[in-house]
C-alpha positions in Angstrom: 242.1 95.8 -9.2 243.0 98.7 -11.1 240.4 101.1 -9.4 242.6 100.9 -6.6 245.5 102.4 -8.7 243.1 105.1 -10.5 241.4 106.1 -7.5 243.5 106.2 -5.0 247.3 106.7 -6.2 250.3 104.2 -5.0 251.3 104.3 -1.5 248.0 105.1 -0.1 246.4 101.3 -0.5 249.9 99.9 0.0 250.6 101.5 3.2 247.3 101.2 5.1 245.7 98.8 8.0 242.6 97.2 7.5 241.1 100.2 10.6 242.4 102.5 7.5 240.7 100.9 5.0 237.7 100.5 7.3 237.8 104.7 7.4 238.7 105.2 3.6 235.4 102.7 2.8 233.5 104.8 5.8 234.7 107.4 3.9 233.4 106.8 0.4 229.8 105.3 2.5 229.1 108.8 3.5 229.6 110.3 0.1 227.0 108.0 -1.4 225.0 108.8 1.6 224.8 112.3 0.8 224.5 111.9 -3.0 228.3 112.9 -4.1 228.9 109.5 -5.4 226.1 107.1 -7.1 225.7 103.8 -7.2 228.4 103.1 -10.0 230.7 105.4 -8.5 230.6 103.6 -5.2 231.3 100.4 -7.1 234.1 102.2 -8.6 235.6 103.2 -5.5 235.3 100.7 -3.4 234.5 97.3 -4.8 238.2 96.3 -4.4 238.6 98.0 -1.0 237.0 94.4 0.2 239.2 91.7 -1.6 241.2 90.0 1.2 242.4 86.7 -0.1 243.7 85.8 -3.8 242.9 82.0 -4.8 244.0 79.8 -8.1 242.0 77.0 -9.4 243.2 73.7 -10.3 242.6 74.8 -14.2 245.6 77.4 -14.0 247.3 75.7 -11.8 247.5 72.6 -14.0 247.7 74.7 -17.2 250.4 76.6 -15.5 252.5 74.8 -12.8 255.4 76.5 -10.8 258.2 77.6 -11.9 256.2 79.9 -15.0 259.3 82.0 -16.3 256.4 83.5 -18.8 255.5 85.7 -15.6 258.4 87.3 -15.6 258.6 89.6 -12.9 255.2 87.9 -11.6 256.8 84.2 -11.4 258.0 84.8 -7.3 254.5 86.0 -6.4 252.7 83.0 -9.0 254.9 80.5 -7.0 254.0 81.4 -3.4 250.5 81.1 -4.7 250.6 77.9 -6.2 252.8 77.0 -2.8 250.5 78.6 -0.1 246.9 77.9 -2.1 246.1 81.2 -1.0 247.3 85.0 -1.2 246.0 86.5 2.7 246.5 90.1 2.2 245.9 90.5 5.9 249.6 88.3 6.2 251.2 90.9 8.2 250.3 92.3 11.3 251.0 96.1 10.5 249.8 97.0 6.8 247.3 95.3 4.4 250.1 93.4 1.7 248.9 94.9 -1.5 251.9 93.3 -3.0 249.7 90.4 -3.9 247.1 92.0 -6.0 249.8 92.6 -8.5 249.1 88.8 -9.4 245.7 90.2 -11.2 248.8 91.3 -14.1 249.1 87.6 -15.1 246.1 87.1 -17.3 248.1 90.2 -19.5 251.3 87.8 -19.5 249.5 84.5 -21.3 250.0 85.1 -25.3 248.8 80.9 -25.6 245.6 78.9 -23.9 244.0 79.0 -21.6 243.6 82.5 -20.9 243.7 83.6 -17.5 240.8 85.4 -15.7 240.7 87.3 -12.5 237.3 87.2 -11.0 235.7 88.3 -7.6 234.7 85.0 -5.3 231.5 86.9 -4.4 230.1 89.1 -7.5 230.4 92.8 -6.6 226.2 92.8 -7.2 226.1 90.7 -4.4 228.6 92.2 -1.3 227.9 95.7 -2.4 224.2 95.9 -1.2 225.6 94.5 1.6 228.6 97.1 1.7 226.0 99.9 1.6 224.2 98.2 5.3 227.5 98.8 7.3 227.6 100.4 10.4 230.5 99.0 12.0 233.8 98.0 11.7 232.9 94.3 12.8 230.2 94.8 9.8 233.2 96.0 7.8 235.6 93.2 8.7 232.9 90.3 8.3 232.5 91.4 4.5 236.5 91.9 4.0 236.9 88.3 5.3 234.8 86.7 3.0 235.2 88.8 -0.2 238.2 87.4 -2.4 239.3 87.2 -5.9 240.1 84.3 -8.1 242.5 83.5 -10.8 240.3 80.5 -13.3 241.0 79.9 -16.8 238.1 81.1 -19.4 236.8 77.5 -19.6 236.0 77.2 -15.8 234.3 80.9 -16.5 232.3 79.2 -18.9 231.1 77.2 -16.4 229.8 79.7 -13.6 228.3 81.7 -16.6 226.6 78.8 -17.7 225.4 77.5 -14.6 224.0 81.6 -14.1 226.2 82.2 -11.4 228.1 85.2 -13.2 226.4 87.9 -11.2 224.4 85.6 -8.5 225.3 82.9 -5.5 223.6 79.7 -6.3 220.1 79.3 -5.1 219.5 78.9 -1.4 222.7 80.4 -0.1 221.2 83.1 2.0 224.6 84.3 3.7 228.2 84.5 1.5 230.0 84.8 4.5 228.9 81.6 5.4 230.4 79.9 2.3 232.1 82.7 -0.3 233.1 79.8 -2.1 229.3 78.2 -3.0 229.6 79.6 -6.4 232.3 77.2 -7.7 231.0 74.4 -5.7 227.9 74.6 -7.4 230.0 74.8 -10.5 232.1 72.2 -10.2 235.1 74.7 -10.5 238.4 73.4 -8.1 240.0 75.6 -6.4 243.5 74.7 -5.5 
């Protein structure tokens, strides 16, 4: 989540619609196109342009029920998580809430076990190839929809490493807008 901040300073990301972010991604799509940004770059750029929900599993959840004073300034934001099972940055009707993606801070707030990991639903290998196919906004807005980041402890990251979903979806799911959420799933991960 911190590409967001390097690349593109605060305010801009914090004060944009989801047509805005459509144009800034649009934006950074031609630039490939015409060689001024490679493949990493891209990545770079825009990976986190397309994260629209924030989900817990039941590891950190259990590890870490509400109220978690430890978060300091993090513990409001932790709470409506645990509360709503779900961050939507697409909650309000005028901006995207990037409010939310502050929660990616809390893995640096655990000092104890289990460790906190932040991890994209869909791995960035697999929506990006798909990023680079758009044409449209309603190709834009299906990706956005199903692309959405995780908070799991490092034992349930064990487990999608060691069932070799790290980089992949499982075997024979042809569309991850069908079901972003195979790879846990197949896993056994809970999300909560």
């Amino acid at each position: 989540m911190e590409n967001r901040r390097k690349f593109y300073p605060d305010g801009l990301w914090g004060k944009d619609t989801l047509q805005d972010r459509y144009q800034h991604v649009m934006g950074a799509l031609d630039a490939y196109k015409n060689g001024i940004l490679d493949d990493q770059d891209l990545v770079f750029v825009i990976k986190n342009a397309f994260v629209s929900k924030i989900y817990v599993s039941e590891g950190v959840a259990k590890a870490y029920p509400a109220p978690q004073p430890v978060f300091g300034n993090l513990s409001g934001l932790y709470d409506q998580l645990l509360k709503n099972h779900v961050l939507d940055l697409q909650d309000t009707q005028l901006q995207l809430n990037t409010t939310y993606m502050k929660i990616c801070e809390l893995g640096t707030k655990v000092s104890g076990q289990p460790k906190i990991r932040v991890e994209h639903v869909v791995p960035g290998k697999v929506f990006m190839d798909d990023v680079k196919k758009i044409t449209s906004f309603g190709d834009f807005k299906k990706l956005f929809d199903a692309v959405s980041i995780c908070l799991v402890t490092d034992d349930e990251d064990q487990e999608l490493n060691a069932n070799g979903l790290r980089s992949s979806m499982p075997s024979g799911v042809s569309d991850f807008t069908v079901v972003p959420l195979a790879r846990y799933n197949e896993a056994e991960v809970v999300i909560f």
